[in-house]
mmCIF entry with sequence, helices, sheets and N, C-alpha, C, O atoms, coordinates in Angstrom:
data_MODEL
# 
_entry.id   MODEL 
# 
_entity.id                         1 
_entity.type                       polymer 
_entity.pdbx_number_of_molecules   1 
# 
_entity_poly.entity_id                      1 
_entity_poly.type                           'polypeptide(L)' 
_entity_poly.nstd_linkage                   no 
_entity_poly.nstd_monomer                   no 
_entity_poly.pdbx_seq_one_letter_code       
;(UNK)(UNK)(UNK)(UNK)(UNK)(UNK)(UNK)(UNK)(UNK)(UNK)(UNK)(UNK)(UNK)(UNK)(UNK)(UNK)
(UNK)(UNK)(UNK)(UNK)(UNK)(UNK)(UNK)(UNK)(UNK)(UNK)(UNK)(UNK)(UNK)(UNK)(UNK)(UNK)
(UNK)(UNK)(UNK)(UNK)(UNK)(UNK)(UNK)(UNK)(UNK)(UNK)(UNK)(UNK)(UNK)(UNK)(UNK)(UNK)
;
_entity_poly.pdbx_seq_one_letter_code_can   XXXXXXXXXXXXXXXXXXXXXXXXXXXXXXXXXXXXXXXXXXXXXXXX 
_entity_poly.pdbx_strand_id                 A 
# 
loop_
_entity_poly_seq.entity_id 
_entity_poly_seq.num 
_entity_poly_seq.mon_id 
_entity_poly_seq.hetero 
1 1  UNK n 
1 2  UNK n 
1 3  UNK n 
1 4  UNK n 
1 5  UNK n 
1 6  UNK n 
1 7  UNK n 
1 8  UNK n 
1 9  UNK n 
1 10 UNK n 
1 11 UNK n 
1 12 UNK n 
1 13 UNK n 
1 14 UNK n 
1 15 UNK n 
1 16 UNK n 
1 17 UNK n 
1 18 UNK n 
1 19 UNK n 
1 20 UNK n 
1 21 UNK n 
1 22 UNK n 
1 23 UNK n 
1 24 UNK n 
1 25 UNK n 
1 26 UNK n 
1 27 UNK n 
1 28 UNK n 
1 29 UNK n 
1 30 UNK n 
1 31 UNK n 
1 32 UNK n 
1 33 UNK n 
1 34 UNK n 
1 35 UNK n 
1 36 UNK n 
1 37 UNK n 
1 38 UNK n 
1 39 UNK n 
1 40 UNK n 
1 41 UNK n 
1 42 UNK n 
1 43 UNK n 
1 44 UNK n 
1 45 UNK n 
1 46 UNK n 
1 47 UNK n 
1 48 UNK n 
# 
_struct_asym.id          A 
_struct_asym.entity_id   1 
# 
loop_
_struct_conf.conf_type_id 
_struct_conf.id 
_struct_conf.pdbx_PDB_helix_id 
_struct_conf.beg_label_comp_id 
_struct_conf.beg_label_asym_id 
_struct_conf.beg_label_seq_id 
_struct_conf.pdbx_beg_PDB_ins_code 
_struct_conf.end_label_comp_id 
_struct_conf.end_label_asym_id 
_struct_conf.end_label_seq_id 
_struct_conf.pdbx_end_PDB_ins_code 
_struct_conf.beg_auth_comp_id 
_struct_conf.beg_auth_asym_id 
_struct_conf.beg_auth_seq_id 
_struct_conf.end_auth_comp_id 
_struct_conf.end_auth_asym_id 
_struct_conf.end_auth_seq_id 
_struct_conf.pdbx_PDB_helix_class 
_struct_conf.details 
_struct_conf.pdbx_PDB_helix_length 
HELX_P HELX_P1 AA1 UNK A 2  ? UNK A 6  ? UNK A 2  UNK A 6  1 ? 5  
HELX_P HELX_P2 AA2 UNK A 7  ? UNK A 11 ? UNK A 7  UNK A 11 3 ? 5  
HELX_P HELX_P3 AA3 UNK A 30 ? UNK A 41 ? UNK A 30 UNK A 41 1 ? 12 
# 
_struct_conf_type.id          HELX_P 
_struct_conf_type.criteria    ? 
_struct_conf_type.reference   ? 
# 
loop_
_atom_site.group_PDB 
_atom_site.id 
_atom_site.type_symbol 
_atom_site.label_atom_id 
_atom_site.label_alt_id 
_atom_site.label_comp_id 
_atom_site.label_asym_id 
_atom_site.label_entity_id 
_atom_site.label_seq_id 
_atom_site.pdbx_PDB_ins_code 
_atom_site.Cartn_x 
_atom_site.Cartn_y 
_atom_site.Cartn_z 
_atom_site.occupancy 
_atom_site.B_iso_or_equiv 
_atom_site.pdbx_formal_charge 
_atom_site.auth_seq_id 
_atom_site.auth_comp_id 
_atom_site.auth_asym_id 
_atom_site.auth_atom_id 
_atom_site.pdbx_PDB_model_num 
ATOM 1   N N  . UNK A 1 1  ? -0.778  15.334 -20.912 1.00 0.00 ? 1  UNK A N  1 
ATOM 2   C CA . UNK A 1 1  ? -1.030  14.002 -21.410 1.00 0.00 ? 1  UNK A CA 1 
ATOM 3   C C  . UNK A 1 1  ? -2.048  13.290 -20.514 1.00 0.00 ? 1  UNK A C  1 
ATOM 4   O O  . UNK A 1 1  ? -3.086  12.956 -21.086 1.00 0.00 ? 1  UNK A O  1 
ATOM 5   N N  . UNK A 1 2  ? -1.944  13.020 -19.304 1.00 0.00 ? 2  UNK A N  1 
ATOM 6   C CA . UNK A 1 2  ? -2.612  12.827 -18.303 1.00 0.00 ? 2  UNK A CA 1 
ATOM 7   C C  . UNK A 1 2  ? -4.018  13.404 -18.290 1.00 0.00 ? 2  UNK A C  1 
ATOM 8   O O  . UNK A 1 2  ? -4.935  12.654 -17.957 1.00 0.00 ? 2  UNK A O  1 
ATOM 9   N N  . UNK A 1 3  ? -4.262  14.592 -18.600 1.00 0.00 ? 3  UNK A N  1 
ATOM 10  C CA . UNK A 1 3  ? -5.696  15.196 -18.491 1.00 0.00 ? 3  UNK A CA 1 
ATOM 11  C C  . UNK A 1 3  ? -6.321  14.477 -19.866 1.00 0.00 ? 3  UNK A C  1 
ATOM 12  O O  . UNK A 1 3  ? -7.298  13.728 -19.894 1.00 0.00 ? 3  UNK A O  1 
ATOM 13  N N  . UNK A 1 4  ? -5.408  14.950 -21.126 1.00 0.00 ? 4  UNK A N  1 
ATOM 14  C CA . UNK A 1 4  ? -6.084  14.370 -22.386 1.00 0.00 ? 4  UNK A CA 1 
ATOM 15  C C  . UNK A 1 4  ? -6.141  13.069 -22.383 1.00 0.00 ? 4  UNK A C  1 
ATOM 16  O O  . UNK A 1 4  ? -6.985  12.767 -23.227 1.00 0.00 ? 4  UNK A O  1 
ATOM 17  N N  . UNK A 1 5  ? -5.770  12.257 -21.966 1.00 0.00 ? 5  UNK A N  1 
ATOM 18  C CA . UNK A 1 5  ? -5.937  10.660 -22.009 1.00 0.00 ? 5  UNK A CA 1 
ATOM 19  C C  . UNK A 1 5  ? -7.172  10.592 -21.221 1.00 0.00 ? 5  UNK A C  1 
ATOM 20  O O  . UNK A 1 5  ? -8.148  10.317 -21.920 1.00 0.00 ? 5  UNK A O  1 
ATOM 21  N N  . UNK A 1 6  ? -7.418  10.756 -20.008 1.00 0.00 ? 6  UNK A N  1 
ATOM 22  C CA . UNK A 1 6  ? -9.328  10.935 -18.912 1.00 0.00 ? 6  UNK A CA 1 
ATOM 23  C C  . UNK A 1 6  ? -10.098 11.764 -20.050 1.00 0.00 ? 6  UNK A C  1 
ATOM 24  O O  . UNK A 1 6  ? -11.186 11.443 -20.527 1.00 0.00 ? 6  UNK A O  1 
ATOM 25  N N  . UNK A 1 7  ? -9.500  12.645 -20.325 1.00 0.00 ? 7  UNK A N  1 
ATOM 26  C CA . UNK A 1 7  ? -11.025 13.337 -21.367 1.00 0.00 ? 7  UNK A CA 1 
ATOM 27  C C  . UNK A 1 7  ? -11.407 12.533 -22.806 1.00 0.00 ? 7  UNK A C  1 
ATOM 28  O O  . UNK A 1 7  ? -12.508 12.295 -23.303 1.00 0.00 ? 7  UNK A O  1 
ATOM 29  N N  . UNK A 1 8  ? -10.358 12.289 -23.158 1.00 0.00 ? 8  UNK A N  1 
ATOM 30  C CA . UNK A 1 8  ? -10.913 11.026 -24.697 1.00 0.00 ? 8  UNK A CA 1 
ATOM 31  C C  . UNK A 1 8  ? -11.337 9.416  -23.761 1.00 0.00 ? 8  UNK A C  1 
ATOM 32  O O  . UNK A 1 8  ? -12.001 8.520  -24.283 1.00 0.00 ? 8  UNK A O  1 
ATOM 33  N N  . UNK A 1 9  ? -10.962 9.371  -22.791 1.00 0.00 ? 9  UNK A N  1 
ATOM 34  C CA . UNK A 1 9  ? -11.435 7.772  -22.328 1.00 0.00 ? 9  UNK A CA 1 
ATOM 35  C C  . UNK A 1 9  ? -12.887 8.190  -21.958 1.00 0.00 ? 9  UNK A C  1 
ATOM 36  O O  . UNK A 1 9  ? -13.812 7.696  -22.603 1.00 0.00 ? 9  UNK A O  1 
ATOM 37  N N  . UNK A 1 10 ? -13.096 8.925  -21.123 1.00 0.00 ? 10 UNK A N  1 
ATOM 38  C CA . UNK A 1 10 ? -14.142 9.029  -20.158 1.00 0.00 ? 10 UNK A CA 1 
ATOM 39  C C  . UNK A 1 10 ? -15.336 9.921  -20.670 1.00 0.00 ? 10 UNK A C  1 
ATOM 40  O O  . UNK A 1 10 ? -16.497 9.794  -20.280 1.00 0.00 ? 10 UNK A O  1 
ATOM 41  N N  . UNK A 1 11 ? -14.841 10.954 -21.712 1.00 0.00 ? 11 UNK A N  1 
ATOM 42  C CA . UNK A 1 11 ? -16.051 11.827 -22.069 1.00 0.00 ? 11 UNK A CA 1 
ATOM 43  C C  . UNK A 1 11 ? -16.151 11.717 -23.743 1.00 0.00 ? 11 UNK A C  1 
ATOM 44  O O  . UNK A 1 11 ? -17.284 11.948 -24.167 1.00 0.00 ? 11 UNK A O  1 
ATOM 45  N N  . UNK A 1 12 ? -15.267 11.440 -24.629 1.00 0.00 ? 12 UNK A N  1 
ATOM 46  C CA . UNK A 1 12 ? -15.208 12.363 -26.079 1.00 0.00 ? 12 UNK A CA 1 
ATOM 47  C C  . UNK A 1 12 ? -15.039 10.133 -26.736 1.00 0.00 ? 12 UNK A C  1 
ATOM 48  O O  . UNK A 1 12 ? -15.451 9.840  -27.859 1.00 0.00 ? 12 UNK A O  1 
ATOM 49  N N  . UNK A 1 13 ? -14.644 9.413  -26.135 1.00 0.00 ? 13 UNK A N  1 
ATOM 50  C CA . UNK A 1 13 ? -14.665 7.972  -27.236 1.00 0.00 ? 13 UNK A CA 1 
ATOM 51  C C  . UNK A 1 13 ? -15.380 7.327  -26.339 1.00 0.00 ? 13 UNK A C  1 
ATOM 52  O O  . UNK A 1 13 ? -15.030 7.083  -25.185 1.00 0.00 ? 13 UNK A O  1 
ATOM 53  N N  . UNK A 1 14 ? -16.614 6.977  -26.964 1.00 0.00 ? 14 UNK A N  1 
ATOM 54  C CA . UNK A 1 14 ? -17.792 5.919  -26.180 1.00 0.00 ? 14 UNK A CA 1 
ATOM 55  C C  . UNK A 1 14 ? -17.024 4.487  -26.707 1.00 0.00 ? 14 UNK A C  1 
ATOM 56  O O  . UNK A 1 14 ? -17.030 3.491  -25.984 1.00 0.00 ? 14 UNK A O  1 
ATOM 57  N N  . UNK A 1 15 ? -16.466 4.491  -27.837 1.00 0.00 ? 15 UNK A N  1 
ATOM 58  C CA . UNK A 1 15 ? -16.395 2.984  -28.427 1.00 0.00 ? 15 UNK A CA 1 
ATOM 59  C C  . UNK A 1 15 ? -14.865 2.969  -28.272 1.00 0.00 ? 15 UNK A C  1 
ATOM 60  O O  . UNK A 1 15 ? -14.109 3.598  -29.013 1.00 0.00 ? 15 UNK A O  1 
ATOM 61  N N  . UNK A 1 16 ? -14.402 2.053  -27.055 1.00 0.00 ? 16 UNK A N  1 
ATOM 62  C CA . UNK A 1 16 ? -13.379 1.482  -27.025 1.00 0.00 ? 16 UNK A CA 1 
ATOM 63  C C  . UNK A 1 16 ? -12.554 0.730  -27.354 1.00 0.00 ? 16 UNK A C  1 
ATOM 64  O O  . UNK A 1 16 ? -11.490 0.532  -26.767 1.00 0.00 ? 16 UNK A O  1 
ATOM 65  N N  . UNK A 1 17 ? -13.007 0.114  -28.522 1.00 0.00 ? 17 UNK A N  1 
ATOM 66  C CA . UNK A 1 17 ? -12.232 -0.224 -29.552 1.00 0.00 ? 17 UNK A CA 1 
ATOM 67  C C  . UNK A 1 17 ? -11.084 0.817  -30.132 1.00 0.00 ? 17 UNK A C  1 
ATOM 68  O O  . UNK A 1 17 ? -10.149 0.151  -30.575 1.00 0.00 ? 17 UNK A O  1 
ATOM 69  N N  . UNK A 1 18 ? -10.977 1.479  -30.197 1.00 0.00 ? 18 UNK A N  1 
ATOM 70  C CA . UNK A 1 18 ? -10.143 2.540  -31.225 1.00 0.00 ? 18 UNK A CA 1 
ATOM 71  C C  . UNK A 1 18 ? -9.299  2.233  -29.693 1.00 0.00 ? 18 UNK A C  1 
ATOM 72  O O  . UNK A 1 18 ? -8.154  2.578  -29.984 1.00 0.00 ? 18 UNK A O  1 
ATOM 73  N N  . UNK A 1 19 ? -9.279  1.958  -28.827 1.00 0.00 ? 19 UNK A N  1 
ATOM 74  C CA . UNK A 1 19 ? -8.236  2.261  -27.679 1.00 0.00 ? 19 UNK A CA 1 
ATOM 75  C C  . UNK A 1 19 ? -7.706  0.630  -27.254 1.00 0.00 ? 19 UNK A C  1 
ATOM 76  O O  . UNK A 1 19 ? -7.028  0.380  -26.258 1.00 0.00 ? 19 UNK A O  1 
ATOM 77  N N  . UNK A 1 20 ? -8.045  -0.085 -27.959 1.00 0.00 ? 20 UNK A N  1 
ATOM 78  C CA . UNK A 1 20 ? -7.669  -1.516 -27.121 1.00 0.00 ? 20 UNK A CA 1 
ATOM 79  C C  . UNK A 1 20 ? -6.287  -1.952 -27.480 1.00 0.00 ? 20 UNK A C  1 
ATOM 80  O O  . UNK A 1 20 ? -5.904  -2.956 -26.880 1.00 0.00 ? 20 UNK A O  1 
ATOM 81  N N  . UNK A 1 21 ? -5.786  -1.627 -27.992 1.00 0.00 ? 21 UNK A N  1 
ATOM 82  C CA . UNK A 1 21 ? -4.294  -2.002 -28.371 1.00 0.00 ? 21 UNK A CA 1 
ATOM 83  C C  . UNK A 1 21 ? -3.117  -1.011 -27.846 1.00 0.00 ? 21 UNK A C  1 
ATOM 84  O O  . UNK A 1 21 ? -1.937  -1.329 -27.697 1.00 0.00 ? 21 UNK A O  1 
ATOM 85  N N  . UNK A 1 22 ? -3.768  0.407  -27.572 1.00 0.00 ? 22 UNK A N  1 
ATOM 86  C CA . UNK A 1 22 ? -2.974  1.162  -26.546 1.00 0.00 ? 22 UNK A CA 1 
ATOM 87  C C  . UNK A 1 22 ? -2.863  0.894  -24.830 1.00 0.00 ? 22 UNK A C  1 
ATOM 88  O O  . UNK A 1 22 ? -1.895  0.944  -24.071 1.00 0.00 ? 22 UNK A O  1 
ATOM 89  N N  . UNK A 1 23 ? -4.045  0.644  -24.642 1.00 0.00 ? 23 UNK A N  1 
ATOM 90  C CA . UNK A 1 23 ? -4.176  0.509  -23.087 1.00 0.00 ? 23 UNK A CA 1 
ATOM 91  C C  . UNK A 1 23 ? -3.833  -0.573 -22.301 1.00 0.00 ? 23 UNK A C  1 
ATOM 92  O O  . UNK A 1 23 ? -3.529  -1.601 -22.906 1.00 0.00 ? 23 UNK A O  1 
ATOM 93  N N  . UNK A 1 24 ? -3.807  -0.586 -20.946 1.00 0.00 ? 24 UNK A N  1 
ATOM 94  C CA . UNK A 1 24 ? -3.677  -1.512 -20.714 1.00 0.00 ? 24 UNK A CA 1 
ATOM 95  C C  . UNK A 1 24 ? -4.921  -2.318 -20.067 1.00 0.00 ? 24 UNK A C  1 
ATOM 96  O O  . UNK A 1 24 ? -5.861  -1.664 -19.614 1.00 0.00 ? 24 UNK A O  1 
ATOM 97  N N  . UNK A 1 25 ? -4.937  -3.592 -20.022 1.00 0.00 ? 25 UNK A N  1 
ATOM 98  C CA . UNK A 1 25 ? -6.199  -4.095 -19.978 1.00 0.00 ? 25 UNK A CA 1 
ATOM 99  C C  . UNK A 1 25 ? -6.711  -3.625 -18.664 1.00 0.00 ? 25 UNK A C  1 
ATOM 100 O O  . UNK A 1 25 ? -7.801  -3.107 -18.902 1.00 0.00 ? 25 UNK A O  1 
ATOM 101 N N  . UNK A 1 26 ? -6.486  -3.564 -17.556 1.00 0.00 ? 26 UNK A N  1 
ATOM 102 C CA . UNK A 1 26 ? -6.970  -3.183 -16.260 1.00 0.00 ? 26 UNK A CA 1 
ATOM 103 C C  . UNK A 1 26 ? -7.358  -2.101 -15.838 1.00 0.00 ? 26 UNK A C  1 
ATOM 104 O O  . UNK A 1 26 ? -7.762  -1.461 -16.808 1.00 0.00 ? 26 UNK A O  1 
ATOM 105 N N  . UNK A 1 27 ? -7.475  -1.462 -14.807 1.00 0.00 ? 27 UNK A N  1 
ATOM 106 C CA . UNK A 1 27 ? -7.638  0.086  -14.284 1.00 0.00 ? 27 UNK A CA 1 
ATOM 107 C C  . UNK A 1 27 ? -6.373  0.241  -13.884 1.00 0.00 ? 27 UNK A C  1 
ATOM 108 O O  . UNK A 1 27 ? -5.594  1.076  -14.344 1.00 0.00 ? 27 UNK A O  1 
ATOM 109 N N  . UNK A 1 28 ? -6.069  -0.776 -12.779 1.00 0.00 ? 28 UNK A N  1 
ATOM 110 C CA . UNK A 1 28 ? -4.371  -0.132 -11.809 1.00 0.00 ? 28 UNK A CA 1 
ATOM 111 C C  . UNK A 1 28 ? -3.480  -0.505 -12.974 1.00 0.00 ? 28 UNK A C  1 
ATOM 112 O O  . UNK A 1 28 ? -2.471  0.071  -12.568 1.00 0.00 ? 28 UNK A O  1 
ATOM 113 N N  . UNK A 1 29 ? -3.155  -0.979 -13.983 1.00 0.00 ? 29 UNK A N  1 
ATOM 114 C CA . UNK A 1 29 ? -2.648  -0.961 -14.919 1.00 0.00 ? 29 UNK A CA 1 
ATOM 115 C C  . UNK A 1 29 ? -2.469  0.326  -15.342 1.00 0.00 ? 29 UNK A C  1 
ATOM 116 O O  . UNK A 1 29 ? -1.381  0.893  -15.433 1.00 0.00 ? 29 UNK A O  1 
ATOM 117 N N  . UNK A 1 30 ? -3.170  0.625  -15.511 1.00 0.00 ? 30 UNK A N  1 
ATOM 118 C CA . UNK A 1 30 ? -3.810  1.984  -16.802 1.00 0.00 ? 30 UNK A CA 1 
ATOM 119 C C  . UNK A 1 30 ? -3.369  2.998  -15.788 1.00 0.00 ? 30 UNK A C  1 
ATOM 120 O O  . UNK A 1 30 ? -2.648  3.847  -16.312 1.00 0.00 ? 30 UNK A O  1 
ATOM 121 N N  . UNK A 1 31 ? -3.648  3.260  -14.002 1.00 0.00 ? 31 UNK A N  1 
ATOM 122 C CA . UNK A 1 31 ? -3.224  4.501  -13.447 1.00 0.00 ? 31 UNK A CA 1 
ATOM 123 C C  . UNK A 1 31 ? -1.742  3.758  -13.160 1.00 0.00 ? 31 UNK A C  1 
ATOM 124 O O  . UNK A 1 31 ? -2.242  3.861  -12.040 1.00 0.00 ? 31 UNK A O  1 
ATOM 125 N N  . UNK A 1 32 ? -1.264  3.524  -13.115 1.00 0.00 ? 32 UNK A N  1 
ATOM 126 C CA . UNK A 1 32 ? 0.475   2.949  -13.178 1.00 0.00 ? 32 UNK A CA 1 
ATOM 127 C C  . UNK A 1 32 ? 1.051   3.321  -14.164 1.00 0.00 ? 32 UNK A C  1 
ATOM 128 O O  . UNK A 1 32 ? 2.177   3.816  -14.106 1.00 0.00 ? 32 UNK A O  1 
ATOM 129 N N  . UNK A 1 33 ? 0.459   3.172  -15.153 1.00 0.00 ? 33 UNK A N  1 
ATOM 130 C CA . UNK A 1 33 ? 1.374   3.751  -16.834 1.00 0.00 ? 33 UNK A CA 1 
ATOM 131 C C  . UNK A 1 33 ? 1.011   5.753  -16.575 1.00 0.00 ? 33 UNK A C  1 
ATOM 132 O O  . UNK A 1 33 ? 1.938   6.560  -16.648 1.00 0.00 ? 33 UNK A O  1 
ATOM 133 N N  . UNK A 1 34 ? -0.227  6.124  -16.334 1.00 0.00 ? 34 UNK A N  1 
ATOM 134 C CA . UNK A 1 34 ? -0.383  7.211  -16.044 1.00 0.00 ? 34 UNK A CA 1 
ATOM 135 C C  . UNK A 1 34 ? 0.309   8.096  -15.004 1.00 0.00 ? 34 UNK A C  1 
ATOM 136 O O  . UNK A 1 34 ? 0.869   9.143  -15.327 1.00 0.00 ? 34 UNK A O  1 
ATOM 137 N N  . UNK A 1 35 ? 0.263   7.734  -13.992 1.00 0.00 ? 35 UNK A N  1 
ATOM 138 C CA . UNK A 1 35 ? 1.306   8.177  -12.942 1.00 0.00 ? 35 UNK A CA 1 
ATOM 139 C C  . UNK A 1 35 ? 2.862   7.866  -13.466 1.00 0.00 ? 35 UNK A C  1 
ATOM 140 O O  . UNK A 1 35 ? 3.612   8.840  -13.537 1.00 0.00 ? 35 UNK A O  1 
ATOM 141 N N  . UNK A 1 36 ? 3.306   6.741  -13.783 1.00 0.00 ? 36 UNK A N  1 
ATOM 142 C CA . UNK A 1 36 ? 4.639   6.771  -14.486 1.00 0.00 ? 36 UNK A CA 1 
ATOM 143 C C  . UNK A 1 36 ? 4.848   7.690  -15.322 1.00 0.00 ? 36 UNK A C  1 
ATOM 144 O O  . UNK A 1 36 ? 6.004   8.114  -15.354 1.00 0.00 ? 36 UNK A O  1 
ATOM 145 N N  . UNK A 1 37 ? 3.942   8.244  -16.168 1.00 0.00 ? 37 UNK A N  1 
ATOM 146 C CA . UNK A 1 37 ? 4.292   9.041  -17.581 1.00 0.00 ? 37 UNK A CA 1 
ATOM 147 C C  . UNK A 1 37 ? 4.529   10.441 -17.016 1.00 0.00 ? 37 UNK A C  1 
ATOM 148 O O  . UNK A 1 37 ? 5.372   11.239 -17.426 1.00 0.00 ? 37 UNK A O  1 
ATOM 149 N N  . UNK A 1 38 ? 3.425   10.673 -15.742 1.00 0.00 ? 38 UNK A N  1 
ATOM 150 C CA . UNK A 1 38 ? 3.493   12.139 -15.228 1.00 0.00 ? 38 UNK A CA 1 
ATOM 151 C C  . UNK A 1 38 ? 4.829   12.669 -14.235 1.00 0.00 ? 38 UNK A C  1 
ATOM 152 O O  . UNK A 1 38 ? 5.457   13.724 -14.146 1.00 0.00 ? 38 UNK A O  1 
ATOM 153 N N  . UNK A 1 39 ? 4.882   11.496 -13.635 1.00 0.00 ? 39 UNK A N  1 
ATOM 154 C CA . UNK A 1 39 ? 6.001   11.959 -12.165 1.00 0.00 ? 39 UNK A CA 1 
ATOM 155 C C  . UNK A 1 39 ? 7.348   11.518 -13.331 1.00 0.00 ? 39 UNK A C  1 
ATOM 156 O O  . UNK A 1 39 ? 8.479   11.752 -12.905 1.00 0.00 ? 39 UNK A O  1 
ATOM 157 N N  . UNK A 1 40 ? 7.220   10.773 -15.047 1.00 0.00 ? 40 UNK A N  1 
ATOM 158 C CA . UNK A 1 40 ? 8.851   11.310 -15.618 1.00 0.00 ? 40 UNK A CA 1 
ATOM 159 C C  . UNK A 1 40 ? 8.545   12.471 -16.159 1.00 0.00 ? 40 UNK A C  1 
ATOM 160 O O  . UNK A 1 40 ? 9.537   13.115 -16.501 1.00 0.00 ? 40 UNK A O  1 
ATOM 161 N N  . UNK A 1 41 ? 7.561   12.953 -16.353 1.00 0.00 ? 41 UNK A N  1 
ATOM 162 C CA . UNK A 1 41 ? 7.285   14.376 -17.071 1.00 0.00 ? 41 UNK A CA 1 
ATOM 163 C C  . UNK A 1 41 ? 7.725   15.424 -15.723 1.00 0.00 ? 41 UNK A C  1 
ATOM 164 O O  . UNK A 1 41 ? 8.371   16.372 -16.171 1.00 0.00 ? 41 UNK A O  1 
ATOM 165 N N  . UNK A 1 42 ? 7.595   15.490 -14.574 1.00 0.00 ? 42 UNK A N  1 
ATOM 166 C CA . UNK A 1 42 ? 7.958   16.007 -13.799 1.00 0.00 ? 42 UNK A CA 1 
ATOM 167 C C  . UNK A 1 42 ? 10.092  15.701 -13.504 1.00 0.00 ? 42 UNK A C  1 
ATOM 168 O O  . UNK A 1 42 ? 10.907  16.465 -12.987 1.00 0.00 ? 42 UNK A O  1 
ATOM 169 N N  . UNK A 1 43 ? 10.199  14.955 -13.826 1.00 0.00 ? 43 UNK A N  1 
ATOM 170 C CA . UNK A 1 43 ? 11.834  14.779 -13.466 1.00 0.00 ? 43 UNK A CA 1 
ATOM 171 C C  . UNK A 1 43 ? 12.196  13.355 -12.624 1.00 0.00 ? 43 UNK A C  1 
ATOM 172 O O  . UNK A 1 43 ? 13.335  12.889 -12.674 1.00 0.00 ? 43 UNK A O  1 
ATOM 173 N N  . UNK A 1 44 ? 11.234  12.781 -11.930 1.00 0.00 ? 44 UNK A N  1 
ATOM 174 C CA . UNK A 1 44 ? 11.273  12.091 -10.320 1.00 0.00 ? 44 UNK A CA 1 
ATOM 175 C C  . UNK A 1 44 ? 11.735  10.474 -11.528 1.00 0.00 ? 44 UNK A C  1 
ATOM 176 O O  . UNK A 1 44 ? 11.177  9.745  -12.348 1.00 0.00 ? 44 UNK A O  1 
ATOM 177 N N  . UNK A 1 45 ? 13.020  10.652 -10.917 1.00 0.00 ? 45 UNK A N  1 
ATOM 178 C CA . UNK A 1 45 ? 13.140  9.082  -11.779 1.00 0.00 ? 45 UNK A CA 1 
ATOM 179 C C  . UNK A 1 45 ? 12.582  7.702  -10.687 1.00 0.00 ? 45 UNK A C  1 
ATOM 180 O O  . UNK A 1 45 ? 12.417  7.564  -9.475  1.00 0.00 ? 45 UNK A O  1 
ATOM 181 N N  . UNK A 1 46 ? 12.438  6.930  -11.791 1.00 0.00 ? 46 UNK A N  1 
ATOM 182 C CA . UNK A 1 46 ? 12.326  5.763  -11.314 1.00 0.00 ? 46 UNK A CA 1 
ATOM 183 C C  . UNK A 1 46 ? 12.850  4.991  -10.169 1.00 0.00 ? 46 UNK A C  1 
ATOM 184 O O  . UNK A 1 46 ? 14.077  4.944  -10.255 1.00 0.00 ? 46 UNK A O  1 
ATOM 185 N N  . UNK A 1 47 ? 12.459  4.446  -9.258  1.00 0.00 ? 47 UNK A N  1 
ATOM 186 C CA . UNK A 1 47 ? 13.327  3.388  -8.370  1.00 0.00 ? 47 UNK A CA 1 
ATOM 187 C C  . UNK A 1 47 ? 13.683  1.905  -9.262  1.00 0.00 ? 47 UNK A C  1 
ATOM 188 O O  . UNK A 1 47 ? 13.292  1.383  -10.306 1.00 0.00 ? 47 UNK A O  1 
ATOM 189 N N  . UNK A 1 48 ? 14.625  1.605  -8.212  1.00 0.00 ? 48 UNK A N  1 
ATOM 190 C CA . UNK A 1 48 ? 15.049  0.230  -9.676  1.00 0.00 ? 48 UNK A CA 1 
ATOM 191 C C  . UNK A 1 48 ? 14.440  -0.611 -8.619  1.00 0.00 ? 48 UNK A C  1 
ATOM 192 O O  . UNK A 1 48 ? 14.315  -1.824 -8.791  1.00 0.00 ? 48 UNK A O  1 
# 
């Protein structure tokens, strides 16, 4: 998920529109939801 989300942002959708209602508006936003999605895909739960 992580690789395919950088390859459609960064190389394969120039027009970011088709993405503005998924993402989040920022960068550290955007690697926060990314790193969250990967380290639960790995097992590592959350801290509360």
């Amino acid at each position: 998920m992580l690789t395919s989300t950088l390859v459609e942002l960064i190389l394969v959708d120039h027009d970011l529109k088709n993405w503005q209602a998924v993402i989040p508006k920022d960068d550290p936003a955007l690697k926060r939801e990314l790193l969250r999605s990967f380290l639960s895909y790995l097992g590592v739960e959350q801290r509360a």
